[in-house]
N, C-alpha and C positions, 0 to 999 in steps of 0.2 A: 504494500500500500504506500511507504515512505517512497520509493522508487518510481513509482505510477506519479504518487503526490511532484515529485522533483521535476519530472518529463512533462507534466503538465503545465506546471509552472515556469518552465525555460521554454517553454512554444507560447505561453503567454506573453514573456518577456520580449520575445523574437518580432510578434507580432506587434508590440509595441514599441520599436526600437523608434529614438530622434530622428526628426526629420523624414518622414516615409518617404517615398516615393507616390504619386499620384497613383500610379499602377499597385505597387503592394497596399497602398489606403482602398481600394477597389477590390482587392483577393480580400480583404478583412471584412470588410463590407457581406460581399457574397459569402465567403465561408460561413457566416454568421445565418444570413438572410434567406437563403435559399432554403437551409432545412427548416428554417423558421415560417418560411412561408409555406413551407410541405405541410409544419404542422397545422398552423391556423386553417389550409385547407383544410385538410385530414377533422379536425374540431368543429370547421363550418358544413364538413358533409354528414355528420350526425343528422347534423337537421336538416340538411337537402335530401338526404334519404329519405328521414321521415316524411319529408312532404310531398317526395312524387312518390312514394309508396300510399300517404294518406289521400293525398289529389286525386285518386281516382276510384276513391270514396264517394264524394262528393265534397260541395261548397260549405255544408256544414262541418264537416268533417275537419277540412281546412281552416275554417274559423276557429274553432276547437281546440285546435293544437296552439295556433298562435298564439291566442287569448292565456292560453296555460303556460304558453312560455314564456312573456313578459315577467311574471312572476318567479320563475326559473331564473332567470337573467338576471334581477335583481338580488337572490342568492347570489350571485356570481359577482353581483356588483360588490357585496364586503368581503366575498374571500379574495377578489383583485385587488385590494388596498392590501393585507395581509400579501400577496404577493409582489404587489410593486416595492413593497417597502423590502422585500427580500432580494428580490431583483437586483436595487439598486447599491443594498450593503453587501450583499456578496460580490457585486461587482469593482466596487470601493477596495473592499478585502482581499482579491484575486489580484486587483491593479497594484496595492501595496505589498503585494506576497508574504499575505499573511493566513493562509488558507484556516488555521485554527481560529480565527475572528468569525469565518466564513461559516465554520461547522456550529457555534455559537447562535448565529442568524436562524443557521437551519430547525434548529433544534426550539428555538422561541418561535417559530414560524408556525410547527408544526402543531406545538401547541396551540395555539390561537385560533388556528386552520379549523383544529377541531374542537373545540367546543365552539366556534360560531357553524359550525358544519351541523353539528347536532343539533343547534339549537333553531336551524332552519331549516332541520326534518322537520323538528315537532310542531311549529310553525305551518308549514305546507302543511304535513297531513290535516291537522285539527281546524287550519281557516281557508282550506282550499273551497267551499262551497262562496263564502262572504266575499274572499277575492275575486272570483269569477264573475260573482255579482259585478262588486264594483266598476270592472271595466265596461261592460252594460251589453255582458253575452244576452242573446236573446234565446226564447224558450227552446228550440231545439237543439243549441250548443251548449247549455248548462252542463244537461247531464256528460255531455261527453269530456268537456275540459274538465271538469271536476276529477272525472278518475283520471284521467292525464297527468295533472296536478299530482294529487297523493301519489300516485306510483313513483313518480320521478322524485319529488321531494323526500321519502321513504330511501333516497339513497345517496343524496345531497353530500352526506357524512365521506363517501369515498371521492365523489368532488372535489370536496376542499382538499381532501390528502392529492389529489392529483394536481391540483391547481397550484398548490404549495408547492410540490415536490419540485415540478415539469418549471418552477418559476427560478425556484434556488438552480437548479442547472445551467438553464439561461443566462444567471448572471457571472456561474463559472464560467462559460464561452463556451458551454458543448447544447449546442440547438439538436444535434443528430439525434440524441436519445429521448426527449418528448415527442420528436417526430416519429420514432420507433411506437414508441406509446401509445403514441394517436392515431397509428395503423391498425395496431391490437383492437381499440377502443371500438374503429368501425367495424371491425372482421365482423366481433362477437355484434354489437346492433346491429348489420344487416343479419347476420344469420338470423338472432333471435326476432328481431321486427319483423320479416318477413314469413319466419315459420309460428309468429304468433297473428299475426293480421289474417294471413288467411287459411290456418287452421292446416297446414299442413301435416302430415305423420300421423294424420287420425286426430288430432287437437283439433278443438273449435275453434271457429272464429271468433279473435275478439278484436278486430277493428281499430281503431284509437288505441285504445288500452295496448294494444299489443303492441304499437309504436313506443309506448312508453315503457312496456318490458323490453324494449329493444334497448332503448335512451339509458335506461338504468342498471343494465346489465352490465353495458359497458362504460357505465361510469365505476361499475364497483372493482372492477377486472382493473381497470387502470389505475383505479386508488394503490389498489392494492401489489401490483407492477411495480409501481413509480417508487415507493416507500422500499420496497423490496429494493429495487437498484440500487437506492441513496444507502441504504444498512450494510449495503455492500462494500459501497464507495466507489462513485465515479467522477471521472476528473476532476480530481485532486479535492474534493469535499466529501462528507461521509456526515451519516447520521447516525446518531452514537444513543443508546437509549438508558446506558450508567452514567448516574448522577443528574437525571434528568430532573434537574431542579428549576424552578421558575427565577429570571433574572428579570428583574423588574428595569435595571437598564438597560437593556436590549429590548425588551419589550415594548420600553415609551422611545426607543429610536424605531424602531418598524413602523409602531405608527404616527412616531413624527412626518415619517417620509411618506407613508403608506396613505394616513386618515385621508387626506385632503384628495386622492386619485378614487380612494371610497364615496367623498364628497360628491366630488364629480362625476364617477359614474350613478349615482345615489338623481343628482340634478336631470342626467342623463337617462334615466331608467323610467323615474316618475314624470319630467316631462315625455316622454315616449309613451308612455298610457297614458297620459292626457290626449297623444296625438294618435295612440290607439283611441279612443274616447271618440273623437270626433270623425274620423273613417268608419268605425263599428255605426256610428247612428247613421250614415250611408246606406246602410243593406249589407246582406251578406256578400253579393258580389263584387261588391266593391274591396269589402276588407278581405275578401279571399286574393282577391287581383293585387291588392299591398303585398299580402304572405308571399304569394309567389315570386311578385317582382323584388322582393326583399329579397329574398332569396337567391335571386338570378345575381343580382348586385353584387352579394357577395363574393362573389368569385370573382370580382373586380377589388373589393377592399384587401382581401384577403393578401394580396403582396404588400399590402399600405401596412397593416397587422406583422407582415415579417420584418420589414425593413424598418420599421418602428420599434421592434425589439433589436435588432442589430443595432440600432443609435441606440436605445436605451444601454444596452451591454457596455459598445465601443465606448462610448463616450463617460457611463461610470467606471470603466478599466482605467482609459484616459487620465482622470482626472485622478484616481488613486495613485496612477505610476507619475501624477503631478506634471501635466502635460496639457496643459487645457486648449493651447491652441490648435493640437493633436485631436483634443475633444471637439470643437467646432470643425475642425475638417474633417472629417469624419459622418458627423452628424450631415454636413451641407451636400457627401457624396453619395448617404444614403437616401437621400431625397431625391438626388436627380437619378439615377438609377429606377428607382419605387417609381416616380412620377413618368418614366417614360414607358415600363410595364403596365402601370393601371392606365395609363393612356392607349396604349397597344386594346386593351384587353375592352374601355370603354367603345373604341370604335366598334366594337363587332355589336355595341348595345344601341349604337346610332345604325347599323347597315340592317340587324338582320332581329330586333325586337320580339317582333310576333314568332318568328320559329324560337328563338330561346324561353317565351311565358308557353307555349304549346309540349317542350319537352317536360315539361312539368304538370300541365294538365289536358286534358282536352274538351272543356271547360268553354265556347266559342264566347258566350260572355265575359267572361275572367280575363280569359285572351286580351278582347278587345278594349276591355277598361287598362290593361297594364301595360299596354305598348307602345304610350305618347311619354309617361310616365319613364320607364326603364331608357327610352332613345334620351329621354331629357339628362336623366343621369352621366348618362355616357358620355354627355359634354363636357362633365363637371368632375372628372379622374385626377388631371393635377392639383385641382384645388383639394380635392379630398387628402392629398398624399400632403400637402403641406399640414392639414389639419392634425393627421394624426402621425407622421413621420417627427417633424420638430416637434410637438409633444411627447414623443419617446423619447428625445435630446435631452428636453427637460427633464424630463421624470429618472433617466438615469444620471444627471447631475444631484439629486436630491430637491429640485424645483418645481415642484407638483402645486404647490398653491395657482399658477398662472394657467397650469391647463384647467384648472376646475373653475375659475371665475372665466374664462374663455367659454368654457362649456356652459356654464349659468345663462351667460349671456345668451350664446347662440340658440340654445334651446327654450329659454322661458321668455325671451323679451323680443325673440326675430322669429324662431321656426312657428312655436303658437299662436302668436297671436296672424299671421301672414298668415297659416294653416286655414285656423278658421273664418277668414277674410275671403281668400280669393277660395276654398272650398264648400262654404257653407252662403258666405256673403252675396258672393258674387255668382255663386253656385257654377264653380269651375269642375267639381267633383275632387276625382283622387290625383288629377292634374295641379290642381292648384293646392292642391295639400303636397307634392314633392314638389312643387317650384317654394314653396316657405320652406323647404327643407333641404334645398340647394342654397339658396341665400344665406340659410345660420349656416349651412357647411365653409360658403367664403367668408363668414366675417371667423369664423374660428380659425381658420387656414391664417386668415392674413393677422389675427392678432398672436397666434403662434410664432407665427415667420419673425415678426417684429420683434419680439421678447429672444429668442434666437440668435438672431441678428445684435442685437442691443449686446447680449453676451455676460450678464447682470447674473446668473446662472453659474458662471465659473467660478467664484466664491461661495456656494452654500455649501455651509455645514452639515456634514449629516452626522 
């Protein structure tokens, strides 16, 4: 393990050496971003499976799932704080080659991980009917998001262990291995999604519900992976379960760094059921036709999500190994990289729309409400890449305060109130609810970029 720990730590160094070259800053970049971006797929096809497996349920069916997963998400929105704050001290810890700082992280992480992990099982199971309400499912979605809901919350607990784990690695510099994890994670949900939907091997059909024995299956499989690797030790950090004592300094540094990315996705999560809220009282085909083209989308963000955690990493290694100008350049190449793939990847959302909402349903209304919508998107690729790429800069500096007032903004004071203006007001439909939601995407881009730029970031303490 001393051996492994030393080899890992002299390629980190290597990686970091004064003054790069533009081309070795570009191998760091990728090394990083590529498997990183494998995984965030790998993570976002959980739920593109579910959807063109539930899609052709019907429009209920797809409403159902959505409605359920806001509330999922928002689980996920406090074990991301818990993770960013790990992220960014193990990457601190790595850059200063102090790997035993690192294991420290891991270990107050892990706790934390899990008692907010359990305590939004018991949350899900026992308020999943009142939550469903609240986002204003109508009578023949109730019953189905409901069970959706519990099943998936019922396993929340291995979640956080994977959310934690797949996070502290990241910030050691190895992306390959949650990407390994989040291969496992789809295998086991589509097997099980698909042999519990439609009853194959003699099993009944259960529809909805089975998507969610899919979802939770392999959330549990990967909890319990990802923990197993770290007890092992992989590159150069290790999870150690003697003398597992609670450090109360380590703990209010995680969420010194952590709370405020909590904040923000907290801003992020409930405005977004607001702006479920106001699609949902549309009809169902309308907010079927969001699910989908939400969905479509993602596989456009989905490089913005890796190359975001490659700045996060680069740029907390950076600044440990005390190199911050290192740290900004770094950060400015993962951008242009990120922003010329999600631009690649929106054109095909501007050329070919209605075939990509059709591979997901066949649905001829759904289609037609989501394909003015997903082409509008498509426009809006490098804006989105600045939004959440230099917010990964930040956040692995320790300067998470600016993306969550950046997020405040964009979402409660631009996307909602434009949402219900030009969809409701003016009655644009689900057209004019994503153009308010392009808009808060560049004012967040461009007040990221600025804070970035500015460079006020290279001095926090963490």
């Amino acid at each position: 393990m001393v051996h492994k720990a030393l080899a890992w730590q002299r390629r980190i160094a290597a990686s970091l050496r004064p003054e790069p070259t533009q081309a070795a800053i570009r191998r760091d970049v990728l090394r990083l971003a590529l498997p990183a971006t494998g995984e965030q797929m790998l993570s976002m096809m959980v739920g593109i499976v579910d959807t063109f497996l539930v899609g052709h349920l019907g429009a209920a069916s797809l409403a159902a799932v959505g409605l359920a997963i806001q509330w999922v998400f928002l689980a996920h929105t406090l074990l991301g704080a818990i993770a960013t704050g790990s992220t960014a001290l193990i990457a601190r810890s790595i850059g200063a080659k102090e790997p035993w700082e690192a294991n420290k992280v891991i270990r107050q992480s892990v706790l934390l991980g899990t008692l907010i992990g359990l305590g939004c099982s018991l949350l899900g199971i026992s308020l999943a009917l009142p939550a469903v309400l609240l986002l204003g499912a109508q009578a023949e979605v109730i019953g189905l998001s409901t069970a959706y809901l519990r099943i998936v919350a019922a396993f929340l607990f291995f979640a956080a262990l994977m959310f934690i784990g797949n996070a502290s690695l990241r910030g050691a510099g190895d992306t390959r291995t949650p990407l390994y994890v989040m291969l496992v994670v789809n295998l086991v949900n589509i097997l099980v999604a698909v042999t519990a939907i439609n009853g194959l091997f003699g099993l009944p059909k259960m529809g909805v519900a089975g998507s969610a024995m899919g979802a939770a299956a392999g959330q549990m499989v990967g909890g319990m992976l990802v923990i197993a690797i770290l007890l092992k030790g992989r590159s150069g950090i290790q999870l150690t379960l003697t003398r597992f004592r609670t450090d109360w300094t380590m703990i209010r540094r995680i969420l010194h760094v952590g709370l405020p990315t909590g904040v923000e996705q907290l801003f992020f999560r409930t405005g977004n059921m607001a702006y479920v809220r106001i699609l949902a009282s549309m009809g169902i085909t309308i907010y079927a036709a969001n699910q989908v083209a939400i969905n479509a989308w993602s596989l456009s963000f989905m490089p913005g999500f890796g190359f975001a955690i490659a700045a996060t990493t680069l740029v907390g290694q950076s600044l440990g190994a005390r190199d911050p100008d290192g740290a900004q350049q770094r950060g400015y190449t993962a951008y242009r990289i990120g922003a010329m793939l999600m631009g690649a990847i929106g054109l095909t959302f501007v050329l070919f729309p209605a075939q990509i909402m059709g591979f997901f349903t066949n649905d001829a209304e759904v289609i037609a409400a989501g394909t003015m919508p997903l082409r509008l998107m498509g426009l809006f690729q490098p804006i989105l890449a600045a939004s959440m790429i230099f917010a990964g800069g930040l956040r692995g500096a320790g300067d998470t305060r600016w993306p969550m007032v950046a997020t405040a903004v964009g979402i409660w004071l631009v996307r909602l109130p434009l949402a219900y203006l030009l969809a409701i007001v003016l009655g644009w439909g689900l057209i004019g609810a994503w153009t308010g939601m392009t808009i808060d995407l560049t004012v967040r881009g461009a007040l990221n970029f600025l804070r970035y730029r500015g460079g006020r970031w290279k001095t926090t303490q963490v």
